[in-house]
C-alpha positions in Angstrom: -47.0 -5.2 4.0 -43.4 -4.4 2.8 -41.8 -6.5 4.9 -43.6 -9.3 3.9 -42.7 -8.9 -0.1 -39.6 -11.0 -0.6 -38.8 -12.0 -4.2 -36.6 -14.7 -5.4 -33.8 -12.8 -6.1 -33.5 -11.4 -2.4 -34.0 -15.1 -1.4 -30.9 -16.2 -3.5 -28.9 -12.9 -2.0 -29.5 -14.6 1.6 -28.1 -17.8 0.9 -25.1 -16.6 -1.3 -23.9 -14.5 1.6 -24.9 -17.3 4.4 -23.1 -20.0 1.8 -19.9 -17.2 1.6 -20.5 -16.8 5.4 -19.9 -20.4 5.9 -17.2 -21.2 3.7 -15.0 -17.9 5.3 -15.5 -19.1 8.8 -14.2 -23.0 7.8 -11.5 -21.5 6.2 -10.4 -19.5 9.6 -11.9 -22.3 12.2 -9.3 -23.6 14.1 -6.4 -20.7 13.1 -5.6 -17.5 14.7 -7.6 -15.7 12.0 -10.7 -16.5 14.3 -10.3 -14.3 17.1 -9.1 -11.8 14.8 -13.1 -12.0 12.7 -14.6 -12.7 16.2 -13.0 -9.1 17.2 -14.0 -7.6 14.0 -17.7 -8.6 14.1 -17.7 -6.9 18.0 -15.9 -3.8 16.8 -18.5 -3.9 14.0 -21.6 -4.8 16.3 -20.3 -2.0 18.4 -20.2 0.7 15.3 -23.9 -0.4 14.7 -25.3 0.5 18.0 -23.5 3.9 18.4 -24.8 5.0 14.9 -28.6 3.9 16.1 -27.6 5.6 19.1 -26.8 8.6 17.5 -23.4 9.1 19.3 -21.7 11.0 16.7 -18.0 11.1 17.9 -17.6 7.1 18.9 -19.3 6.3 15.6 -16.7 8.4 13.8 -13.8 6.8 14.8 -15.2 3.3 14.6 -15.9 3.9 11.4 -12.6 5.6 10.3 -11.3 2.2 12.0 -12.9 0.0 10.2 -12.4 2.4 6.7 -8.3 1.5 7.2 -9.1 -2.4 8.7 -10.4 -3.3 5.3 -6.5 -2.9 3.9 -5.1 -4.5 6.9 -7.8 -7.6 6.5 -6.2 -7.8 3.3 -2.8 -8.9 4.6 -4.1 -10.9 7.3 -6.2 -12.7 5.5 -4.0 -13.2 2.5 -3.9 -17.3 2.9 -7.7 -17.8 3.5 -8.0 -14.9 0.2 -5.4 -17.1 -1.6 -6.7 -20.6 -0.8 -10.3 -19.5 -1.9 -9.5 -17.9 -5.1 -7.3 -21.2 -5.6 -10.5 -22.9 -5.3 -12.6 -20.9 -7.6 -9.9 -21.1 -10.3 -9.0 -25.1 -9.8 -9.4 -27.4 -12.9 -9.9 -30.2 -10.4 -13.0 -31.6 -10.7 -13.1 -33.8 -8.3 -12.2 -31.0 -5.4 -15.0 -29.1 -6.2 -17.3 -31.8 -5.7 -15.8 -32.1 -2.1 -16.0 -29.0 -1.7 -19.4 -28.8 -2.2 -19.9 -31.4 -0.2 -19.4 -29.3 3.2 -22.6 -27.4 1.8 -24.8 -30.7 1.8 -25.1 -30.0 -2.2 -24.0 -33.7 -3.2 -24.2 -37.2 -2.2 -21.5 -37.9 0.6 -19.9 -41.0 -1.3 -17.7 -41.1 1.7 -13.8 -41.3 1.8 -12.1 -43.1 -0.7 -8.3 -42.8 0.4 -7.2 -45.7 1.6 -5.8 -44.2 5.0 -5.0 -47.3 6.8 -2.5 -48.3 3.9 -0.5 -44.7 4.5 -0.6 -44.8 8.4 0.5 -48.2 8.1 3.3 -47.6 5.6 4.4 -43.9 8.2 4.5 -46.9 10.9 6.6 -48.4 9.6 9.0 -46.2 7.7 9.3 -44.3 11.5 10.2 -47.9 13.0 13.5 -47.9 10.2 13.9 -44.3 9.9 12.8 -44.0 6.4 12.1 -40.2 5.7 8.9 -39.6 3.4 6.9 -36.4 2.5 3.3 -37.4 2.0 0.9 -34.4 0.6 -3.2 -35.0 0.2 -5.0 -33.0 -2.1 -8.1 -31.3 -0.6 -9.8 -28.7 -2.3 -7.5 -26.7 -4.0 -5.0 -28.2 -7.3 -1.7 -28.6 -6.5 -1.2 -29.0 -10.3 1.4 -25.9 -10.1 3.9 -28.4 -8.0 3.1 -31.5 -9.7 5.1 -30.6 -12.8 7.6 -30.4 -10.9 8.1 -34.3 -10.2 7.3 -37.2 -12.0 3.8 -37.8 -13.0 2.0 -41.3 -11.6 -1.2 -43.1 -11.8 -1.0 -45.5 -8.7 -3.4 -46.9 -6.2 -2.8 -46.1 -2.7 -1.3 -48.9 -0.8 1.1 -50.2 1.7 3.7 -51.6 0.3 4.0 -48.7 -3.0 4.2 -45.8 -0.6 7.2 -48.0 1.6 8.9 -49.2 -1.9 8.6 -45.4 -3.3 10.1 -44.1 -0.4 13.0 -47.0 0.1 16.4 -45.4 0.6 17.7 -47.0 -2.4 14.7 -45.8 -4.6 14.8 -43.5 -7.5 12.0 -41.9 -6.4 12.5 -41.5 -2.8 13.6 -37.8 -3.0 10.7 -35.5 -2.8 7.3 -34.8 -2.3 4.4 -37.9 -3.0 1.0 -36.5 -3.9 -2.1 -38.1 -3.3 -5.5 -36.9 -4.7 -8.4 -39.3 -3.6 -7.0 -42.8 -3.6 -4.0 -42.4 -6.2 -0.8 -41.6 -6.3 -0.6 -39.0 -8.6 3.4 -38.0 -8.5 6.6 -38.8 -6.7 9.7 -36.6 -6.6 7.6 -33.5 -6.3 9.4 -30.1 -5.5 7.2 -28.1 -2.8 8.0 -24.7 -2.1 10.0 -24.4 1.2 8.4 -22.2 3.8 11.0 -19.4 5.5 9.0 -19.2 8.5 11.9 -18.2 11.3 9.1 -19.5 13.8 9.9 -23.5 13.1 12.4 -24.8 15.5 15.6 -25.6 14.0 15.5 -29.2 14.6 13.2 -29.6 11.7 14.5 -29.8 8.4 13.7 -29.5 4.4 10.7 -31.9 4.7 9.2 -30.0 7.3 9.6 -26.8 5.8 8.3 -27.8 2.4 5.5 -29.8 4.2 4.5 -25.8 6.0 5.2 -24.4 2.5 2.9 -25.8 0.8 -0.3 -25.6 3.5 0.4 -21.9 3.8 -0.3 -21.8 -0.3 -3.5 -24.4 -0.6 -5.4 -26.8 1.6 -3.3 -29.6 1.6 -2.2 -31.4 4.5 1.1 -32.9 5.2 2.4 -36.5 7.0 6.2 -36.5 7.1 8.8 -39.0 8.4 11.5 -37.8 10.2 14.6 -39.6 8.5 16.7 -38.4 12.1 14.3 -39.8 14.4 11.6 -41.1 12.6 8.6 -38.9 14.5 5.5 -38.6 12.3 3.8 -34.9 12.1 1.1 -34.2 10.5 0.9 -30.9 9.2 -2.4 -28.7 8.2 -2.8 -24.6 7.3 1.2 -24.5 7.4 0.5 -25.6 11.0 1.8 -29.0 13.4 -1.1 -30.7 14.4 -0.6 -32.8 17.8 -1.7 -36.6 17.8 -1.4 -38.8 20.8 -1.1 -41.9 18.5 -1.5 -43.3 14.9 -5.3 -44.1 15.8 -5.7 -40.3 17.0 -4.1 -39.4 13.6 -6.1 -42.0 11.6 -9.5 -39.9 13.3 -8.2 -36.4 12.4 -7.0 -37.1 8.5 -10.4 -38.9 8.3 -12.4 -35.7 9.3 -9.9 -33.2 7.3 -10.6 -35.3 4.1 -14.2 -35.7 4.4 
């Protein structure tokens, strides 16, 4: 039977539209963008039955609608678009084979940033009001920023994020990035996000910290220097934490 005559290459279309499937919906998990794709697979569910049903008008105008939606999903969609195509066009290595991790296609070597060291050292640069800017490379290269600052090639520890970040440091100004378990720049210059939507009690480090996970999938920790609160930042987004070991569990499951 027809049905039954499946060739390779129609095996390999099914699994690079499940794999695409896949990676669009952990881009939007946990955003806004979901409900948005959750309403456009109804309104698209919806279009399919009034075309088998034959009801001419209704199918018209759904799919008139969803003729103009594909310009709009453009615009809404413009981070997840942007952080893919970052993706596809990184030079990093080393992201791609996390990447491909989600997908069960490698070994899972399991974490090797040392996150204990860089809650420990937020601890206690909240306890003296130290202010800090703390960006982890996920998937996409933040080699575009990195020029900015000075280049490093440091393990991650305790007391080298607390002595980089010391008032009295040279390097103290600016953005630290992290890929895997070294330090990989200090002084970096982020691009600051003009988001009218943060509160005005935040400041630069805030901003840049939302500026730069609008553009990639980096995530943020930053130290208050006013009142030394810790956020954590993800998808140009706060993330709430209850305590250090509720933050310790959610960095450990981002950068898995």
């Amino acid at each position: 039977m027809d049905f039954l005559d499946i060739r390779i290459i129609d095996i390999v279309d099914i699994v690079l539209v499940a794999f695409l499937l896949y990676y669009l919906y952990n881009l939007v998990k946990g955003t806004v963008a979901i409900n948005i794709l959750v309403g456009i697979i109804i309104v698209y569910a919806i279009y399919v039955v009034t075309q088998l049903l034959e009801m001419e008008l209704l199918s018209k105008i759904l799919g008139g609608f969803l003729g103009v939606g594909m310009f709009a999903l453009v615009v809404v969609f413009q981070p997840e678009i942007r952080k893919f195509l970052l993706m596809l066009g990184s030079t990093n290595f080393n992201a791609r084979r996390r990447f491909l991790k989600q997908f069960k296609f490698s070994g899972n070597e399991g974490l090797k940033t040392n996150l204990e060291g860089i809650i420990a050292a937020c601890k206690k640069m909240s306890s003296s009001h130290t202010g800090a800017l703390i960006v982890l490379q996920r998937n996409n290269s933040l080699d575009f920023v990195k020029n900015t600052g000075d280049e490093m090639n440091l393990e991650v520890n305790q007391p080298i994020i607390e002595s980089i970040f010391f008032k009295n440091s040279p390097l103290h100004d600016g953005a630290m990035i992290i890929e895997e378990n070294r330090i990989t720049a200090t002084r970096v210059i982020l691009p600051v996000s003009n988001d009218r939507k943060i509160p005005l009690r935040f400041g630069l480090r805030h901003r840049a910290a939302v500026g730069i996970t609008e553009k990639t999938d980096a995530v943020c920790l930053v130290v208050s220097e006013e009142n030394g609160q810790i956020s954590y930042l993800k998808d140009g987004d706060f993330v709430l934490f209850e305590d250090t070991d509720e933050l310790f569990k959610i960095l450990k499951k981002d950068l898995s």
